[in-house]
C-alpha positions as CSV (number, residue, x, y, z in Angstrom):
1,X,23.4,22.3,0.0
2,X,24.0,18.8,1.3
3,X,21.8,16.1,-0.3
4,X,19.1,14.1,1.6
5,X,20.2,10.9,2.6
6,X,17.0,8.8,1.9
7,X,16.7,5.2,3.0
8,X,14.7,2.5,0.4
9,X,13.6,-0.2,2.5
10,X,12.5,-2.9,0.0
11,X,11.8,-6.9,0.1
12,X,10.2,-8.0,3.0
13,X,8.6,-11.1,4.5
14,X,5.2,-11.1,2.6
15,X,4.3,-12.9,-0.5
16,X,4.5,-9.4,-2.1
17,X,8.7,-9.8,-2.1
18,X,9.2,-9.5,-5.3
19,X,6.6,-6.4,-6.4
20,X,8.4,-4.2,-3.5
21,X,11.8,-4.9,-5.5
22,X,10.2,-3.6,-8.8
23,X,9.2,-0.7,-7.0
24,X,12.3,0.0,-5.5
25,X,14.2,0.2,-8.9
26,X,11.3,2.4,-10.1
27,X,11.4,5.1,-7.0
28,X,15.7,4.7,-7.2
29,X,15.4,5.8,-10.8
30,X,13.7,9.0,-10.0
31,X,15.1,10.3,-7.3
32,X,17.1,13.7,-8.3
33,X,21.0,12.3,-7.3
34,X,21.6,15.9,-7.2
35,X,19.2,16.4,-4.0
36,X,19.2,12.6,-2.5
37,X,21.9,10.2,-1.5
38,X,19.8,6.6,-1.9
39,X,20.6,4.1,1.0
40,X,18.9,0.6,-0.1
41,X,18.4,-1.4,2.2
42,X,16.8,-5.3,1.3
43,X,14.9,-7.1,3.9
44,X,15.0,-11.2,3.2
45,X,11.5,-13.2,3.1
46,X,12.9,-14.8,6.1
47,X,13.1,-11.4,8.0
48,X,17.1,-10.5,7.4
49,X,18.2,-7.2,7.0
50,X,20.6,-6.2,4.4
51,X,23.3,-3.4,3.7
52,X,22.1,-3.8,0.0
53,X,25.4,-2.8,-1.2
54,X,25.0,-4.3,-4.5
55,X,22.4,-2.7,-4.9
56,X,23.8,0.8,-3.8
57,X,27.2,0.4,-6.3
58,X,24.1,0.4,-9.1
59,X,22.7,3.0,-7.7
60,X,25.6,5.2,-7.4
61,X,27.2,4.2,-10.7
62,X,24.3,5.4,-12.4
63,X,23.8,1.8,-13.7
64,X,20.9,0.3,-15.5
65,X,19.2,-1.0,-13.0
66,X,17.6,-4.4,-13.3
67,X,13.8,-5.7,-13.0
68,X,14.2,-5.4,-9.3
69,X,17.3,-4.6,-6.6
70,X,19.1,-7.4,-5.7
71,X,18.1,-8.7,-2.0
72,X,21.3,-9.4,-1.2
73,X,24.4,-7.7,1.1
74,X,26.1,-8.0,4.4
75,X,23.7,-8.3,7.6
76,X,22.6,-4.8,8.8
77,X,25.2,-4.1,11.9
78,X,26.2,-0.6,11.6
79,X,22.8,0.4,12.7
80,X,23.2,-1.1,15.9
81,X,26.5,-0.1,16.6
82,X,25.5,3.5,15.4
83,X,23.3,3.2,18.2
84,X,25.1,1.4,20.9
85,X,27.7,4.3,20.7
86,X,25.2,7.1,20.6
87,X,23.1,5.6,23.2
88,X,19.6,6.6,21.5
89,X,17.1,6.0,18.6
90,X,17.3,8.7,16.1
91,X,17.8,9.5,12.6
92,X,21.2,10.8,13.6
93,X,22.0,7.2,14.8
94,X,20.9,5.7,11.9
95,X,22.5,8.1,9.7
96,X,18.9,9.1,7.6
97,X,17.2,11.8,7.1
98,X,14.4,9.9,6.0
99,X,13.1,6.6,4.7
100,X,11.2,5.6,2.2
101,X,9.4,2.4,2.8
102,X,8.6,-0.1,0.3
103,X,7.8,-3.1,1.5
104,X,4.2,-4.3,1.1
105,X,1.6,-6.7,2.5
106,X,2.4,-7.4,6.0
107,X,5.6,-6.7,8.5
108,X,5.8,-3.6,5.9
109,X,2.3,-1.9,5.0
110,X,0.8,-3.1,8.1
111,X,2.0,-0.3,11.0
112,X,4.9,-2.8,11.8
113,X,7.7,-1.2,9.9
114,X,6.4,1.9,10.8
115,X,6.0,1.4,14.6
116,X,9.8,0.6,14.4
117,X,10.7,4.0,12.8
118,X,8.4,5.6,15.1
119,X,10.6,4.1,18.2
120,X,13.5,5.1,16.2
121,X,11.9,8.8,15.5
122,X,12.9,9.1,12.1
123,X,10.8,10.8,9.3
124,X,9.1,8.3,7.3
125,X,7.0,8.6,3.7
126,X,3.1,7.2,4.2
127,X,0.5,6.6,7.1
128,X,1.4,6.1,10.6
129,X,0.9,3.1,12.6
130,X,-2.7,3.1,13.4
131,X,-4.0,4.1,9.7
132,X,-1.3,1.7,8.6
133,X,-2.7,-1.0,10.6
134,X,-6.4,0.0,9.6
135,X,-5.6,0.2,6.1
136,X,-4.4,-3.3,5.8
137,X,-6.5,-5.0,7.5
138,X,-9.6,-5.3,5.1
139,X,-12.1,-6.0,8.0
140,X,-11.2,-3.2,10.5
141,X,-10.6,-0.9,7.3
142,X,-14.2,-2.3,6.4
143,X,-15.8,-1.1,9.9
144,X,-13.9,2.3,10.0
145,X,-15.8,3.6,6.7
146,X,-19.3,1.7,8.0
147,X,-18.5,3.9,10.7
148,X,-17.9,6.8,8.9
149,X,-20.8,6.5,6.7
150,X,-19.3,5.5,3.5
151,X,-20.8,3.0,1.1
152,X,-18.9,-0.5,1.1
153,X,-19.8,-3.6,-0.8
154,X,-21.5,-6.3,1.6
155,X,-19.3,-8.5,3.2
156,X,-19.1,-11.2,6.4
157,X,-16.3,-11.7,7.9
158,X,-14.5,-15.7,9.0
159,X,-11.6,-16.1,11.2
160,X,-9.8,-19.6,10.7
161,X,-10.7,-22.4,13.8
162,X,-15.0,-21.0,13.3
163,X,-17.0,-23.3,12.5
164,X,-16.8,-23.0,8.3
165,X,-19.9,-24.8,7.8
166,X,-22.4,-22.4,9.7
167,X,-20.8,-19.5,7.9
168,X,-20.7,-20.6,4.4
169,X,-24.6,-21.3,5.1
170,X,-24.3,-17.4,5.9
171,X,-22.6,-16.3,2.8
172,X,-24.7,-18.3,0.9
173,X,-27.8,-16.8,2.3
174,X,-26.9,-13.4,2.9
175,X,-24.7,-12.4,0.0
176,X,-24.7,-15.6,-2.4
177,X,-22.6,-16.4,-5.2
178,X,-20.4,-15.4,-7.0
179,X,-18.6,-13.6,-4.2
180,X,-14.9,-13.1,-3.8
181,X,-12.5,-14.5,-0.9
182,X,-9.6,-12.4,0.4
183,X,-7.0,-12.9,3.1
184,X,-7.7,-10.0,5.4
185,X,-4.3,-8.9,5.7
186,X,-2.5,-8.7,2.2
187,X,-2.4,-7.0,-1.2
188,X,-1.7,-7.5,-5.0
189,X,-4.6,-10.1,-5.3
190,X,-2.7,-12.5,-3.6
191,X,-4.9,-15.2,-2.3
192,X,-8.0,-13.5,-3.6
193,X,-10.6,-16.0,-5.2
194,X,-13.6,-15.3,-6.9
195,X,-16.0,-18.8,-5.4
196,X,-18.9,-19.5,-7.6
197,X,-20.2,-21.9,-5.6
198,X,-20.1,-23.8,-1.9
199,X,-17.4,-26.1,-3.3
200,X,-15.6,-23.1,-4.4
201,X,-16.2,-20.9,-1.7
202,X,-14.2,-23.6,0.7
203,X,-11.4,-23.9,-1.6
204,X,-11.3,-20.6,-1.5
205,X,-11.4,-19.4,1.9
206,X,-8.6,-22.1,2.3
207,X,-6.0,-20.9,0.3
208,X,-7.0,-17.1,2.0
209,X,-6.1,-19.0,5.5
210,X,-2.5,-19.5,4.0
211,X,-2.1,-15.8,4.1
212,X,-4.0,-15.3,7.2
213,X,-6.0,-15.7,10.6
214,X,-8.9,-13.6,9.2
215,X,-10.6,-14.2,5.9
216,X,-13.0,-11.6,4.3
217,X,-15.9,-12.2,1.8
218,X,-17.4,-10.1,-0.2
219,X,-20.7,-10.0,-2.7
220,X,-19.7,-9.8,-5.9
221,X,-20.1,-6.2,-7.7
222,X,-21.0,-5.6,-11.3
223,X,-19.6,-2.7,-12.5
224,X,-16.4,-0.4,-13.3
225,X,-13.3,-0.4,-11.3
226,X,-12.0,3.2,-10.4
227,X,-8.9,4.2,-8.6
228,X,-8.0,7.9,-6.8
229,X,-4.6,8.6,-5.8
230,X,-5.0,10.7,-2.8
231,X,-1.8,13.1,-1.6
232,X,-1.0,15.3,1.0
233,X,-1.3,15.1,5.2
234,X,-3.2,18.3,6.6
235,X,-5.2,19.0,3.3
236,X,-4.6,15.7,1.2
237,X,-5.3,16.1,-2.3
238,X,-7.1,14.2,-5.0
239,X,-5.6,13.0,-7.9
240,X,-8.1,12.8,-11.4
241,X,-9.5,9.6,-11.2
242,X,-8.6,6.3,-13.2
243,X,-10.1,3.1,-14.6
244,X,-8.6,-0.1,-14.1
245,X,-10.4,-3.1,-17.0
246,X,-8.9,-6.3,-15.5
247,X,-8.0,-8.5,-18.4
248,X,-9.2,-11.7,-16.6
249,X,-12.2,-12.1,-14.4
250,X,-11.1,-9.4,-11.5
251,X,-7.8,-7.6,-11.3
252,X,-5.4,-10.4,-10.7
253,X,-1.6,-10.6,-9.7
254,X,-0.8,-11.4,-12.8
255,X,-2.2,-8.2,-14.3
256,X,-0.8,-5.9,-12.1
257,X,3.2,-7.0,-12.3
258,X,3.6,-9.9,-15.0
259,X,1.3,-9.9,-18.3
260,X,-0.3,-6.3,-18.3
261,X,-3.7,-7.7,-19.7
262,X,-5.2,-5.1,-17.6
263,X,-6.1,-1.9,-19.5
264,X,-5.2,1.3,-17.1
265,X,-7.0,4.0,-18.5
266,X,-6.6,7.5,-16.8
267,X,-8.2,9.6,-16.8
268,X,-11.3,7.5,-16.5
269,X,-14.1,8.4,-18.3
270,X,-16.6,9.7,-15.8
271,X,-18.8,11.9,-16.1
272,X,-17.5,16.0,-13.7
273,X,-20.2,15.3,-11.6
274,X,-19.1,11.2,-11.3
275,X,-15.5,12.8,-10.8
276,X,-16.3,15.1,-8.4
277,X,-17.6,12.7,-6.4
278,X,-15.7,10.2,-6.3
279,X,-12.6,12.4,-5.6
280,X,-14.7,13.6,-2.4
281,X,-15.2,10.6,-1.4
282,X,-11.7,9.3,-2.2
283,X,-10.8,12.1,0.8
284,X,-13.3,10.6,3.3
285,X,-11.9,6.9,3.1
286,X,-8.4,8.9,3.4
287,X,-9.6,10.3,6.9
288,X,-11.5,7.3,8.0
289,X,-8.7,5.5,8.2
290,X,-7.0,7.7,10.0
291,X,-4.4,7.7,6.3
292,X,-1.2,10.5,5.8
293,X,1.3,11.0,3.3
294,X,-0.1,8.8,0.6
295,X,-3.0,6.2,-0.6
296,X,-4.6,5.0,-3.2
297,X,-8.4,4.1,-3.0
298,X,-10.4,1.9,-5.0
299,X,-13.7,2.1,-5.9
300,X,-16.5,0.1,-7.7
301,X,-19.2,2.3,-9.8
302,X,-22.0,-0.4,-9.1
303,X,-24.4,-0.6,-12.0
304,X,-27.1,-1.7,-9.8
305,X,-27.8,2.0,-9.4
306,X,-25.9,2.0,-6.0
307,X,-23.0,4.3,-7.3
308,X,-19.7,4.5,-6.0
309,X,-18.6,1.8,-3.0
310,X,-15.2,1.7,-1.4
311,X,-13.6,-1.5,-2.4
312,X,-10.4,-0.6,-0.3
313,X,-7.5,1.7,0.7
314,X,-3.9,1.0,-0.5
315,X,-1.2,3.1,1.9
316,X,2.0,1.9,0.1
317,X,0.5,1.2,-3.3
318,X,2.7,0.2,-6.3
319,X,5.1,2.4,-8.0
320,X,6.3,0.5,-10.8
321,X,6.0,1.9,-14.3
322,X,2.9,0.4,-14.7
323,X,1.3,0.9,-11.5
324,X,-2.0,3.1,-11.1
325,X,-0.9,6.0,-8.4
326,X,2.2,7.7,-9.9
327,X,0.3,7.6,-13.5
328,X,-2.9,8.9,-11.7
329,X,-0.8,12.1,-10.3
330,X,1.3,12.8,-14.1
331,X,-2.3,13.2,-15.5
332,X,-3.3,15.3,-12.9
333,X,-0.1,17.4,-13.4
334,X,2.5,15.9,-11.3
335,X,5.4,13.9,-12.7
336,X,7.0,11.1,-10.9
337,X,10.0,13.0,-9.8
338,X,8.0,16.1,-8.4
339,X,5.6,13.4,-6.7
340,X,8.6,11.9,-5.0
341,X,9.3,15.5,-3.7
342,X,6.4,16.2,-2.1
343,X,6.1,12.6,-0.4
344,X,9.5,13.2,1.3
345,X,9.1,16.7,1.7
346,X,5.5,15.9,3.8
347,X,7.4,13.2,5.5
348,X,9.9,15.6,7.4
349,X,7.1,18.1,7.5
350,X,4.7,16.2,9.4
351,X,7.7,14.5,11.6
352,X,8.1,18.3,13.1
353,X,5.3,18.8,13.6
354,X,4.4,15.4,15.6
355,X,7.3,15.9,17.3
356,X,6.6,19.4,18.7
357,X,3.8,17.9,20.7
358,X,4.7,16.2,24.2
359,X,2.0,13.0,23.8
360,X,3.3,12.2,20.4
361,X,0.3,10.3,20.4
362,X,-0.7,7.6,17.7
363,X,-2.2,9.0,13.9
């Protein structure tokens, strides 16, 4: 039987570069080379697109691999011409059976990327456009589980050009401080600040407006972090649940990819009603967001007797040695290999079966 060809997209434009290269070298390691022919393929922080051939010689060779796959190669044309001659958009054109997207943040986890395989109609691993979308943008992600019903932490909401002094009057008033500062549309902690103070809270909200137009804040939560890893596109599954103990004062960038202060403990010591729960709800946020394929969501066990609150969904989360969703599934019986598997396998599944309907309308 022929393998699959499978296409790594990795890189990207978003400050999250370099944690989508460490996660390609992590997902290229445990592919089965007997049942998938890897096809890397880099995208520069300035928005190139690479034959990673570099890349693909380690690949092929069997190689050690290094930290992360070299963003480097010959500018994408075959997929063009592939597609000039064959007149069309389709995995046939782009020589694919299915890709594998890696690239987080935004112009990667955002519905961007995916809106382009979607014109392209080729099988891709994760959400589709609009839960992509949803799920990356912390304030419309934020209204679709109010929406739904499902406890949030409180938050207001800035976009950059308001007037800044009015609303840190609000934050002040309505949530107070210490509350924490995000960029609404990025991951990994980047540009997340934890503002103990006024003073603080415009520092804060300024460095978020590097990253973006739309700034959320958040009251601070006492309490335990907990992750689900949820699986699956028609009946998702729930992965045991996990604890994350951030080794500084939240769950920095830092701790995720450089230092590994952070303590990852799975399974998380929770009580089977606690875990029940929380892997019910873990579902919910899934289908709120409109989510397929894969997510992880992360929760905060609030001590203030509020129990658990959505903190937020992550639809390409981090696959890394390290990272929280693939060691979520081993403990909950899945290996890494097996859990690459069923992504793909999904993928293609759920590609028929969109495309068997005339609409093809937006998921």
């Amino acid at each position: 039987m022929s393998r699959l060809r499978v296409m790594l997209i990795f890189g990207g434009r978003s400050a999250e570069h370099d944690v989508s290269r460490v996660t390609a070298v992590s997902v290229a390691r445990a592919l089965d080379p007997d049942r998938y022919e890897v096809i890397p393929v880099a995208i520069t922080q300035d928005g190139r697109w690479l034959d990673a051939s570099e890349a693909r010689a380690l690949i092929s060779a069997d190689a050690a691999l290094p930290e992360g796959l070299p963003v480097s190669g010959e500018a994408l044309t075959t997929i063009g011409a592939a597609i000039a001659e064959s007149g069309e958009l389709s995995a046939e054109a782009f020589g694919v059976d299915v890709v594998f997207p890696l690239v987080h943040g935004p112009f990667g986890e955002d519905g961007t990327l995916q809106g382009l395989l979607e014109l392209a109609d080729i099988p891709y691993v994760g959400s589709g456009v609009l839960g992509s979308a949803v799920g990356m943008d912390k304030v419309m992600m934020k209204r679709a589980l109010v929406a739904c019903g499902i406890d949030v932490a409180d938050w207001l909401e800035f976009r950059d050009g308001e007037d800044i002094g009015i609303f840190c009057e609000s934050v002040a008033a309505e949530l107070g401080f210490p509350c924490f500062v995000k960029p609404a549309n990025m991951g990994s902690s980047v540009g997340v600040s934890k503002a103990k103070n006024e003073a603080e809270l415009l520092d804060a909200i300024d460095l978020a407006t590097r990253y973006d137009e739309w700034v959320l804040v958040e009251e601070a939560i006492t309490g335990r972090e907990i992750e689900v890893a949820v699986l699956g596109d028609l009946d998702p599954k729930a992965s045991r649940p996990g604890e994350v103990v951030p080794g500084a004062e939240f769950y920095t960038y830092a701790d995720k990819y450089e230092d590994g202060a952070a303590q990852l403990i799975a399974p998380a010591e929770l009580t089977s009603l606690e875990e029940v729960e929380v892997r019910a709800l873990a579902l919910e946020a899934f289908a709120a967001c409109r989510l397929a394929g894969m997510a992880r969501v992360d929760f905060f066990l609030a001590t203030e007797g509020r129990g658990f609150l959505v903190n937020e969904v992550n639809t390409i989360p981090g696959f890394t040695p390290i990272s929280m969703y693939p060691r979520l599934w081993g403990v909950s019986g899945i290996d890494y290999p097996a859990l690459l598997d069923q992504l793909i396998e999904t993928a293609i599944a759920r590609h028929a079966r969109r495309a068997s309907r005339a609409g093809r309308a937006r998921d």
